[in-house]
BALOBA-1460 file (C-alpha; in Angstrom, 3 decimals):
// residues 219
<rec num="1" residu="x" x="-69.763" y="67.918" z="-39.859"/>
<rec num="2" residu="x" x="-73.364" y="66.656" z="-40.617"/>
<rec num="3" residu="x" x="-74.768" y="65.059" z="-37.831"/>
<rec num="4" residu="x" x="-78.299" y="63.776" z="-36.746"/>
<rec num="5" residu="x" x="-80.151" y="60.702" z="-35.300"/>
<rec num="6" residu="x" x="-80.071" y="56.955" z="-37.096"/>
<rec num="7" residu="x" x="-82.249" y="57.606" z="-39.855"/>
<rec num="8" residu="x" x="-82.555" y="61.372" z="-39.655"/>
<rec num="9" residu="x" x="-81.258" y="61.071" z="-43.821"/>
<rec num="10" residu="x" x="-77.334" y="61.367" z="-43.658"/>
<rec num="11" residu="x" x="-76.568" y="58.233" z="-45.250"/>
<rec num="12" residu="x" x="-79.089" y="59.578" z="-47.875"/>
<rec num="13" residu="x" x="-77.404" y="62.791" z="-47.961"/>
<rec num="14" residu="x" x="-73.966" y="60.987" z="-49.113"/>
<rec num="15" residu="x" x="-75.572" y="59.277" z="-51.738"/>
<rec num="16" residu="x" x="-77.431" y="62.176" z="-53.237"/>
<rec num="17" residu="x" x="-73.675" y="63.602" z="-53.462"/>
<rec num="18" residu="x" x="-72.756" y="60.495" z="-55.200"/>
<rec num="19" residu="x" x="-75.390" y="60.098" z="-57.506"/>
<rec num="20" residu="x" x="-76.559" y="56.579" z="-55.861"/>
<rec num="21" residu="x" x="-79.696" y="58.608" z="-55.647"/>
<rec num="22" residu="x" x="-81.564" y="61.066" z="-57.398"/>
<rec num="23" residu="x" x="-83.612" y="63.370" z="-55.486"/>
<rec num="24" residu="x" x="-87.433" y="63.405" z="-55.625"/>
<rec num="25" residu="x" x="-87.342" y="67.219" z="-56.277"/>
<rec num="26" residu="x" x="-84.882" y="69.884" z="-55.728"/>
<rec num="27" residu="x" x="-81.201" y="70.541" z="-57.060"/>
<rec num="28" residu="x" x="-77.833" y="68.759" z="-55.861"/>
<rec num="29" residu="x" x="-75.217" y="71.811" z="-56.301"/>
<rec num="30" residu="x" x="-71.405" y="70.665" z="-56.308"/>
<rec num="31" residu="x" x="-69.120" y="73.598" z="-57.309"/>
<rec num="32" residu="x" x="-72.020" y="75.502" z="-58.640"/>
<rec num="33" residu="x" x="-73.259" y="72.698" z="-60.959"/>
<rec num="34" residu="x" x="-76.247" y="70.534" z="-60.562"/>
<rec num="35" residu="x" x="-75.672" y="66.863" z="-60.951"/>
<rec num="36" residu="x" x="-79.306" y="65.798" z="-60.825"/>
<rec num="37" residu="x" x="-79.064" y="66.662" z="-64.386"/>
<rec num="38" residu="x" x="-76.128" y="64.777" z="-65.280"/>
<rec num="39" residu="x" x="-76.136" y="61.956" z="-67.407"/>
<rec num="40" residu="x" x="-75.607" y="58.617" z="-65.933"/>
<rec num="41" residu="x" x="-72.429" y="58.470" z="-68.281"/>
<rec num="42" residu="x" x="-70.540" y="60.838" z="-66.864"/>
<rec num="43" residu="x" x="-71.345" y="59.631" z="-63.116"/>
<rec num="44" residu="x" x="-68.111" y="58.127" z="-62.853"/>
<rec num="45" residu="x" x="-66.304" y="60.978" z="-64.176"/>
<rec num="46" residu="x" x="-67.799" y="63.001" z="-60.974"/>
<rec num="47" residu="x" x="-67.272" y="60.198" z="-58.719"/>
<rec num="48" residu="x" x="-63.533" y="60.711" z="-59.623"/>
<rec num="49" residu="x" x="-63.506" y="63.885" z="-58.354"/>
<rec num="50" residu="x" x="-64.914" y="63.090" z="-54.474"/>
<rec num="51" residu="x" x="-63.112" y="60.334" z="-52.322"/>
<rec num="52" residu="x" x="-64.448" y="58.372" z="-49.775"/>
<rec num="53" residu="x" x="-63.592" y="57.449" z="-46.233"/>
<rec num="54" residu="x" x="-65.830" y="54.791" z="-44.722"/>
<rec num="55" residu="x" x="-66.264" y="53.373" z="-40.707"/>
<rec num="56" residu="x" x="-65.198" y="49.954" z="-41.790"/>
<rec num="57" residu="x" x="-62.155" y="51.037" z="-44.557"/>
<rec num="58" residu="x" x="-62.903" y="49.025" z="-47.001"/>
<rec num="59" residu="x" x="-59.122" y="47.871" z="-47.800"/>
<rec num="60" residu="x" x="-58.646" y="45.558" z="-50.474"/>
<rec num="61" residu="x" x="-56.865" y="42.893" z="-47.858"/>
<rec num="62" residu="x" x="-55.064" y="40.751" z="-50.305"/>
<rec num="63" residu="x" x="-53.239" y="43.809" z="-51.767"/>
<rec num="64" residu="x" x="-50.863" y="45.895" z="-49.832"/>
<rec num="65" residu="x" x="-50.493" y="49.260" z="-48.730"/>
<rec num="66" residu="x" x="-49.092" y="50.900" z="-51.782"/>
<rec num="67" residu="x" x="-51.218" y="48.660" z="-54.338"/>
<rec num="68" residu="x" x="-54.689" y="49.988" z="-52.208"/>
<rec num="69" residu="x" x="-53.880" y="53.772" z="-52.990"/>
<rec num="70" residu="x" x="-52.640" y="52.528" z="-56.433"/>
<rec num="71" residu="x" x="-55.917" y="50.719" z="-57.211"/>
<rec num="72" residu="x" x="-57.482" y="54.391" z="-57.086"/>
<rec num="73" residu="x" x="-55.732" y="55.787" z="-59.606"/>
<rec num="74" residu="x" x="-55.654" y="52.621" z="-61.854"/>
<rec num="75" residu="x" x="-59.262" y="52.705" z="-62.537"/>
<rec num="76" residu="x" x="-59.300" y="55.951" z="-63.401"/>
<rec num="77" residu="x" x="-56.869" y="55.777" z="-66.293"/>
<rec num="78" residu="x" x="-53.437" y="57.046" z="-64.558"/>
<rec num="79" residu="x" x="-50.481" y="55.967" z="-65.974"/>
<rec num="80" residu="x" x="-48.176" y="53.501" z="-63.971"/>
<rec num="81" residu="x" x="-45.628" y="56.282" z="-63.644"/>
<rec num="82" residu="x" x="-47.582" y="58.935" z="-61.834"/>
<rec num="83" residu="x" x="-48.750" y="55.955" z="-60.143"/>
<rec num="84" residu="x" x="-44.886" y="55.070" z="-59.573"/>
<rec num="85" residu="x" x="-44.533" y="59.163" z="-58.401"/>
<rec num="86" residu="x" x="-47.886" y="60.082" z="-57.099"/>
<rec num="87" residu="x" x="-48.502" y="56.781" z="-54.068"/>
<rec num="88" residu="x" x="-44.781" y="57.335" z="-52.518"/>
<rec num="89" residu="x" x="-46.093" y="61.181" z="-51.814"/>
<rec num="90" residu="x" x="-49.581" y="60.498" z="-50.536"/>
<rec num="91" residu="x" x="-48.141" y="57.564" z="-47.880"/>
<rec num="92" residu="x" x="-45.595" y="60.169" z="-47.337"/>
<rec num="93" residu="x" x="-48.142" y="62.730" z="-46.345"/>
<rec num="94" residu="x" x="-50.692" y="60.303" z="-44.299"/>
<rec num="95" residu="x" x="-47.057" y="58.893" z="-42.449"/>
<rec num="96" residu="x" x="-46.645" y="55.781" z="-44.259"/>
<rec num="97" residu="x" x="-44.525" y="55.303" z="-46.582"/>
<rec num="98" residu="x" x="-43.013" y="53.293" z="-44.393"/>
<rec num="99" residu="x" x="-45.760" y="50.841" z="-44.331"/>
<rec num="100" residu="x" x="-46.186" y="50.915" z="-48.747"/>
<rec num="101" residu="x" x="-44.979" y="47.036" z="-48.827"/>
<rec num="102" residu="x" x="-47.360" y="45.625" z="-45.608"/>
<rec num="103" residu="x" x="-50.786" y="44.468" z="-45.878"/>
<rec num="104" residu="x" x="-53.630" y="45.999" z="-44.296"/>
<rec num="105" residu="x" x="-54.104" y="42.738" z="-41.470"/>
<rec num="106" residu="x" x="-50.727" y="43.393" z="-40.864"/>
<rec num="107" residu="x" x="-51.793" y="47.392" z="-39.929"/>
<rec num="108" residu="x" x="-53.850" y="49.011" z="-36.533"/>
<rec num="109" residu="x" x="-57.119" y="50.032" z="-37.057"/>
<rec num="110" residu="x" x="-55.608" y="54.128" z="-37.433"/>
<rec num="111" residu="x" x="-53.270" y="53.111" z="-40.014"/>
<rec num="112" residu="x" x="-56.003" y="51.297" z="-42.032"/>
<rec num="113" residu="x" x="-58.423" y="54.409" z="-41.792"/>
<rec num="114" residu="x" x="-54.892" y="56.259" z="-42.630"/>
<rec num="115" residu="x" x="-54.266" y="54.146" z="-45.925"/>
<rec num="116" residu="x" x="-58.425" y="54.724" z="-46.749"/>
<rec num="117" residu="x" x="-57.793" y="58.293" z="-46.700"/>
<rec num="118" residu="x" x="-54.785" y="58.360" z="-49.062"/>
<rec num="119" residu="x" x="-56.691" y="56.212" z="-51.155"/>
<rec num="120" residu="x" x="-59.614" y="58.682" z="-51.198"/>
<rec num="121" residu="x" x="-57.152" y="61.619" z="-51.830"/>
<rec num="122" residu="x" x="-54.430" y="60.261" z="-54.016"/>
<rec num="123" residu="x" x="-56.625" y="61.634" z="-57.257"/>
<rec num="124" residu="x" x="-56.854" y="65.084" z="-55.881"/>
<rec num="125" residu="x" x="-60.806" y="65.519" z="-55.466"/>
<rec num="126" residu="x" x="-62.887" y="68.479" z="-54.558"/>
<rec num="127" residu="x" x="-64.420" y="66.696" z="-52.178"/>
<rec num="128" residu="x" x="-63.696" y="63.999" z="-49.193"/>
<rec num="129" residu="x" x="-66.743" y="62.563" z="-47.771"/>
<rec num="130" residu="x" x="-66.543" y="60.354" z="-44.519"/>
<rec num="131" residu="x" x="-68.824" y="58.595" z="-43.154"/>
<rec num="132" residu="x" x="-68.470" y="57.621" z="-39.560"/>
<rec num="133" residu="x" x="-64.643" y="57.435" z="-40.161"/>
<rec num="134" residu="x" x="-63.599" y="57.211" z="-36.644"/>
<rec num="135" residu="x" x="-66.210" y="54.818" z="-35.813"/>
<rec num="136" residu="x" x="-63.796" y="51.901" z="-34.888"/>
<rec num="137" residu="x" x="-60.738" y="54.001" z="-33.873"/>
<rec num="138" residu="x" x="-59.462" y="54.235" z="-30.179"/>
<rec num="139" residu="x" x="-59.650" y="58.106" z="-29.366"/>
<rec num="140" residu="x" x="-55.723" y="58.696" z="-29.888"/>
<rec num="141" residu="x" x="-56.259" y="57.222" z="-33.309"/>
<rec num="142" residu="x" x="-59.305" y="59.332" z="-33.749"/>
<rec num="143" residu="x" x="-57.207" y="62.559" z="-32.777"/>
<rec num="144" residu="x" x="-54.699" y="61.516" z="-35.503"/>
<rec num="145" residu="x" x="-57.328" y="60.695" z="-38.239"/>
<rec num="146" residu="x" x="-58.864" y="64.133" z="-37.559"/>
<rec num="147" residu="x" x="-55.862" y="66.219" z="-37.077"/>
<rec num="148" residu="x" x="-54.945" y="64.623" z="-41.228"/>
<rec num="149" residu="x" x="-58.107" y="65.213" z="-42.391"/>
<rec num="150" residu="x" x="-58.223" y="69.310" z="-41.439"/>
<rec num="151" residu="x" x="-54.724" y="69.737" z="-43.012"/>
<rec num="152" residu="x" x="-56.434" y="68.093" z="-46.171"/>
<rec num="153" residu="x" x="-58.916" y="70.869" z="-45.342"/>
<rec num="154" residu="x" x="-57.000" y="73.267" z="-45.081"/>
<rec num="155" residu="x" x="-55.059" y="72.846" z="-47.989"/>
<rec num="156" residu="x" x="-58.420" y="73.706" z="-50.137"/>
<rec num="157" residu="x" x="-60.326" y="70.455" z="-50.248"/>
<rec num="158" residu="x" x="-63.693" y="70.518" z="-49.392"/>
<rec num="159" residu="x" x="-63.854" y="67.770" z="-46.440"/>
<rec num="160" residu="x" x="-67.625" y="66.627" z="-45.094"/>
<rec num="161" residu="x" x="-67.947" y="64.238" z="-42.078"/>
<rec num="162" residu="x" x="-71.354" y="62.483" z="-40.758"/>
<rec num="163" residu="x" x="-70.471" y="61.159" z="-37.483"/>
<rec num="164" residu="x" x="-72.099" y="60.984" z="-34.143"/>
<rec num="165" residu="x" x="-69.154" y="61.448" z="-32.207"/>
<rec num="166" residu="x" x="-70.204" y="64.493" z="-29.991"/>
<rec num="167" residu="x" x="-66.769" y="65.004" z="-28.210"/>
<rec num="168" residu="x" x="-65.227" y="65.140" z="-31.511"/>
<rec num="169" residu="x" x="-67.644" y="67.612" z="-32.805"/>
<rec num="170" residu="x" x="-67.062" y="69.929" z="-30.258"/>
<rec num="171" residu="x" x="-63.303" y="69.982" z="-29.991"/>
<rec num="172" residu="x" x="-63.102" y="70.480" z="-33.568"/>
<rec num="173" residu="x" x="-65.291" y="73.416" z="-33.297"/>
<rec num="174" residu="x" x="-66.234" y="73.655" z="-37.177"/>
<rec num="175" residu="x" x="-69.234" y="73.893" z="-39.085"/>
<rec num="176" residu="x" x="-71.747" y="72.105" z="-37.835"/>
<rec num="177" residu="x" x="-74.994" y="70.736" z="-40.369"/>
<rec num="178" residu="x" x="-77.936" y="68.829" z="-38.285"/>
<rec num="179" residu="x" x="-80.189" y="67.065" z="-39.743"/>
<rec num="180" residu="x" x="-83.554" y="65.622" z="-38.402"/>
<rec num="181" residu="x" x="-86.370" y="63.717" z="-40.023"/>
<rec num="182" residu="x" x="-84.728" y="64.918" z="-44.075"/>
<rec num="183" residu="x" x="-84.593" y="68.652" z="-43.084"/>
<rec num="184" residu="x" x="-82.459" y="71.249" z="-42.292"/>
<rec num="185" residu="x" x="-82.800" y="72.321" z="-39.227"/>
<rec num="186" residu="x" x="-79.171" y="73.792" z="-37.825"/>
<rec num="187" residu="x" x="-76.517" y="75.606" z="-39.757"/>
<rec num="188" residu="x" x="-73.864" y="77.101" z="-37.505"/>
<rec num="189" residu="x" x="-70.601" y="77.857" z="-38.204"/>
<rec num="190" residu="x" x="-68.473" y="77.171" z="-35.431"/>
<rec num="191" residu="x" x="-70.795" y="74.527" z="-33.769"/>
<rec num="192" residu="x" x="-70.964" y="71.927" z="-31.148"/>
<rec num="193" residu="x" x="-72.897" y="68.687" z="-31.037"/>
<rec num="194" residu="x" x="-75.406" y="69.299" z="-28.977"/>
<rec num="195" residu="x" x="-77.282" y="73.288" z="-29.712"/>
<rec num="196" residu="x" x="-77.655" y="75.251" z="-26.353"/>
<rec num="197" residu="x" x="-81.410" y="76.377" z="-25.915"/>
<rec num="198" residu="x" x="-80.760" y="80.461" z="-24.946"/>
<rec num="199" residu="x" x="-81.704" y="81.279" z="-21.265"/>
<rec num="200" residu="x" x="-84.359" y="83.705" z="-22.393"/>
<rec num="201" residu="x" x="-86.222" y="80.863" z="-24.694"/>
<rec num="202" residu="x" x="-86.924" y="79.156" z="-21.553"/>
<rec num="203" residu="x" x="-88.570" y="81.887" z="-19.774"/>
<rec num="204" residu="x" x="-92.381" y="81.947" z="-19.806"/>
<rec num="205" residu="x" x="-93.776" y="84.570" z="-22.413"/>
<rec num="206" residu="x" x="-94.892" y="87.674" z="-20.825"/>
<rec num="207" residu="x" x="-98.644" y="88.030" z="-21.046"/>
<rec num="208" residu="x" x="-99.758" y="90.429" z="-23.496"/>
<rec num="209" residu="x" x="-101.603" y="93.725" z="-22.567"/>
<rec num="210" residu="x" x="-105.378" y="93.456" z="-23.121"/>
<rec num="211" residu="x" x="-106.053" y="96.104" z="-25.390"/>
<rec num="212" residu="x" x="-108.620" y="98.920" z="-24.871"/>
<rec num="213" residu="x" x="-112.140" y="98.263" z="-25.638"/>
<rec num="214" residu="x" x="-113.614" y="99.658" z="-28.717"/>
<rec num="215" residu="x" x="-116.280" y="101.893" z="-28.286"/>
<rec num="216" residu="x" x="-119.597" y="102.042" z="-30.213"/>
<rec num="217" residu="x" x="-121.461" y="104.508" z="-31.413"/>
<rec num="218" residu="x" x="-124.702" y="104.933" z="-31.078"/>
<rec num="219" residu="x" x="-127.282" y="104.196" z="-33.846"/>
């Protein structure tokens, strides 16, 4: 999870890991290599190798279920029959294959989110990025959204989630990146929302010792 205030530089964040900006100075590492050095060129080639899950879906409405996923792979290049044997498996996996031939209007807000994220996974990336994607769920939807996206996890891909949804942060008990004003400034783990100041940080500091005076010698 990355988390932080509005405007603490996680939107900025996703697009430094998208190439939709450069940084000012520094290095973007993604599997070891450093994309501010890559050519605007092969952008898109990266870009096919990290999905995205947004707050608001972003479903193609006139197309259905099975043609949003498929869309995906289409602009990459794939050919219509791993399209054909690819879709069917990814619905299958996000529980809706059921649903290939309906239209997202026709969906709840959890199965939209849930056709967004086979969209962003039906390629196979390194890397899921989600911003805010529980944002408009009810809290069983968000459960079900969440519970998907740590089995895509767990299964190897690399999954990174801005959100401020504190009770969802600290159920999930992962690792937790905070951001405030651009910087770094938490890195645990298994964290929670919300950091717990230490007892002993609140205690007043003891008062040093004066230390012996020096003595002079005289002249």
């Amino acid at each position: 999870f990355v988390i932080g205030r509005s405007g603490a530089g996680k939107s900025t964040l996703v697009k430094l890991l998208t190439c939709e900006e450069k940084p000012s100075q520094g290095q973007v590492l993604i599997d070891g290599f450093d994309i501010t050095r890559i050519r605007r060129s092969l952008v898109p080639y990266l870009r096919r190798n990290i999905g995205m899950v947004f707050q608001d879906f972003r479903l193609i409405y006139s197309k259905t279920v099975f043609e949003n996923v498929a869309f995906a792979m289409e602009i990459v290049g794939s050919s219509a029959s791993s399209i054909r044997r690819r879709v069917p498996i990814v619905l299958s996996i996000v529980g809706l294959r059921d649903k290939s031939g309906a239209r997202p209007g026709e969906l709840s807000g959890g199965e939209q989110q849930r056709v967004a994220i086979a969209r962003a996974m039906v390629n196979n990336p390194m890397l899921i990025l989600a911003d805010e994607p529980t944002g408009n769920l009810d809290p069983t939807s968000s459960e079900a959204v969440m519970a998907l996206l740590e089995e895509i996890n767990r299964s190897g891909t690399t999954v990174i989630i801005c959100t401020h949804d504190q009770g969802l942060v600290d159920r999930m008990k992962k690792r937790v990146v905070e951001i405030d004003g651009g910087l770094l400034v938490r890195d645990d783990s298994e964290g929670i929302y919300t950091q717990k100041t230490p007892a002993c940080s609140r205690q007043p500091a003891e008062k040093a010792a004066p230390e012996p005076p020096v003595e002079k010698k005289a002249r």
